[in-house]
Backbone bond lengths (Angstrom), bond angles and torsions (degrees), N, CA, C in turn:
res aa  C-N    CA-C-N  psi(-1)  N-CA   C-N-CA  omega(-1)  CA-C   N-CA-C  phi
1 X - - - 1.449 - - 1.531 108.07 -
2 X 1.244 106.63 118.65 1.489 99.06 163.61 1.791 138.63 -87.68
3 X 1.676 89.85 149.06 1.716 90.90 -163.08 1.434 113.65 -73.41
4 X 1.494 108.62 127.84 1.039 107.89 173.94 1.563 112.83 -104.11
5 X 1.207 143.02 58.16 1.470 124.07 -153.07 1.667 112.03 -106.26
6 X 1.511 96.53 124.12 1.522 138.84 -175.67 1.527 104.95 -85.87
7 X 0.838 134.94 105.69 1.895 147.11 159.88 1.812 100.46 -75.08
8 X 1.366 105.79 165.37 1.293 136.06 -157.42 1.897 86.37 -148.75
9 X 1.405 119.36 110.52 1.648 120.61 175.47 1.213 103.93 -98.93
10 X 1.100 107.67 157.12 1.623 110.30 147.57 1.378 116.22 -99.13
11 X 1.690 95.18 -174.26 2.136 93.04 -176.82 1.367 101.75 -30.64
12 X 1.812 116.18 -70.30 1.657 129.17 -140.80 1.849 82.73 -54.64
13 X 1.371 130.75 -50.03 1.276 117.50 -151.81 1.516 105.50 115.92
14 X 1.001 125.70 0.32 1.599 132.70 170.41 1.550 107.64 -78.82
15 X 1.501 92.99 124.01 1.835 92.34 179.36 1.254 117.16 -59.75
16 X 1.000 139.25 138.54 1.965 150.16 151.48 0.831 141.08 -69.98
17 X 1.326 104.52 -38.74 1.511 132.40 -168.25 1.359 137.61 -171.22
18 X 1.117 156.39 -167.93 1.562 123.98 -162.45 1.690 82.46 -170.57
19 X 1.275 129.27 151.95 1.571 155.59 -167.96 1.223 96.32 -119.13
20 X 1.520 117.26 132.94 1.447 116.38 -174.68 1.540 95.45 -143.13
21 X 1.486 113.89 144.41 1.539 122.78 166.14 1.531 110.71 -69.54
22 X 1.469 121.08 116.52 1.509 135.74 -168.07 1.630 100.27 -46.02
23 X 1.547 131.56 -31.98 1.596 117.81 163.91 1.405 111.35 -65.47
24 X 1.728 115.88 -47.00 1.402 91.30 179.19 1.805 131.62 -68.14
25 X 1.202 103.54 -4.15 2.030 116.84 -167.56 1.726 76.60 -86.85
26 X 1.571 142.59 -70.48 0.820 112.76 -178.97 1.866 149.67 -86.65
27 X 1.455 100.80 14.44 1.373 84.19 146.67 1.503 119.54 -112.23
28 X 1.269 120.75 19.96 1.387 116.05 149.59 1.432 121.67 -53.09
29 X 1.380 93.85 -55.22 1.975 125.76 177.16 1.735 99.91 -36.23
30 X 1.653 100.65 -46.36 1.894 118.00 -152.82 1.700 83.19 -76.89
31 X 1.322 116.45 -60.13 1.172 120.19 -165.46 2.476 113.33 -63.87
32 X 1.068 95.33 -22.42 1.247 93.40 -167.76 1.741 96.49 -98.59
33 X 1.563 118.13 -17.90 1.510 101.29 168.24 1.609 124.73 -80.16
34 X 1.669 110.35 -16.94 1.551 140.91 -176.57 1.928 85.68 -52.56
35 X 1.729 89.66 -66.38 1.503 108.21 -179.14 1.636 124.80 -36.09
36 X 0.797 123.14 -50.32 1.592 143.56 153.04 1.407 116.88 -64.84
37 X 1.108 141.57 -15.19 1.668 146.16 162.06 1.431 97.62 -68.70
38 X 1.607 107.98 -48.24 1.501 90.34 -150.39 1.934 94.78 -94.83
39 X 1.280 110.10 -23.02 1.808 114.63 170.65 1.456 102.88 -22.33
40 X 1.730 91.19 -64.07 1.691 123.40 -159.32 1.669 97.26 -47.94
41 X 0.868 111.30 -56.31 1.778 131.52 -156.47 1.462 112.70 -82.08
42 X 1.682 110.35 -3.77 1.476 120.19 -157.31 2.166 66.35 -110.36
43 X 1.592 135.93 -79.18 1.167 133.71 -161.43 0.893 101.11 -64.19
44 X 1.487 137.32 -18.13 1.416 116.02 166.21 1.917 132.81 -54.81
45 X 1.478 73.04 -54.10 2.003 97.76 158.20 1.413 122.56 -34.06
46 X 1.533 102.05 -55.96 1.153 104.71 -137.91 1.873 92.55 -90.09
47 X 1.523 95.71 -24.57 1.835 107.41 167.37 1.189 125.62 -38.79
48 X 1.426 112.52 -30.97 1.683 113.55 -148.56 0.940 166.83 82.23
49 X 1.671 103.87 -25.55 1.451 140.27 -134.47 1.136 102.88 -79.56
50 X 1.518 122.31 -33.63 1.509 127.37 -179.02 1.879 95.29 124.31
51 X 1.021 112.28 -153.95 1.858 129.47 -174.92 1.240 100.53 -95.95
52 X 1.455 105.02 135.67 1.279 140.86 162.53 1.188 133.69 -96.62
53 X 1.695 135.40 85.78 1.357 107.75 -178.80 1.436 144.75 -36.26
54 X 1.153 117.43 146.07 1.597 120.13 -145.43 1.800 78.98 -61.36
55 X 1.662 120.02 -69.27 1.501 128.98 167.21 1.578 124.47 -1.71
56 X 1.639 106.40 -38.60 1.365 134.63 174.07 1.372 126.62 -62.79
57 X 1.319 111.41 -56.67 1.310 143.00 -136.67 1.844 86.57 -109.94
58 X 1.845 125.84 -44.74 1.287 108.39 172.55 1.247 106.63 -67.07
59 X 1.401 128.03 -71.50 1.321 132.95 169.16 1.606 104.79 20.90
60 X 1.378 86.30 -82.84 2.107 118.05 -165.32 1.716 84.51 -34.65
61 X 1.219 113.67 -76.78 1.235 143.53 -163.51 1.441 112.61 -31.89
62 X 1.497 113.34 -50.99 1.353 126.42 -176.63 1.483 111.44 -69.04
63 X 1.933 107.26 -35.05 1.348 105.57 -176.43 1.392 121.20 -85.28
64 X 1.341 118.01 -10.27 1.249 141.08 -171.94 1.769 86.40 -78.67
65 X 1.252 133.33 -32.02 1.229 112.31 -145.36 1.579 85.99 -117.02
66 X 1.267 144.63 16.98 1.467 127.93 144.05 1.825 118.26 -80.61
């Protein structure tokens, strides 16, 4: 896909904010929750703790992410 990226200025001319095509906002979304699956699954590892139900482990995940 090619980038098209659109800014939002203020007065000075300093970007704010950026306009995104609703496929690209969501596979950013696809790509940045992938990102956090595997975070999750990388400190889980590295914990020790033993297995986590999968049930468990989204949970964490969902609350971690408000």
């Amino acid at each position: 896909m090619a980038r098209r990226e659109r800014f939002i200025v203020d007065e000075q001319g300093e970007r704010v904010a950026v306009v995104l095509d609703v496929a690209e906002y969501e596979r950013l979304l696809a790509q940045v929750e992938e990102l956090e699956a595997i975070r999750a699954y990388d400190a889980a590892k590295a914990a020790g703790d033993g297995a986590v139900a999968l049930e468990d482990a989204l949970a964490d995940i969902e609350r971690r992410r408000v």
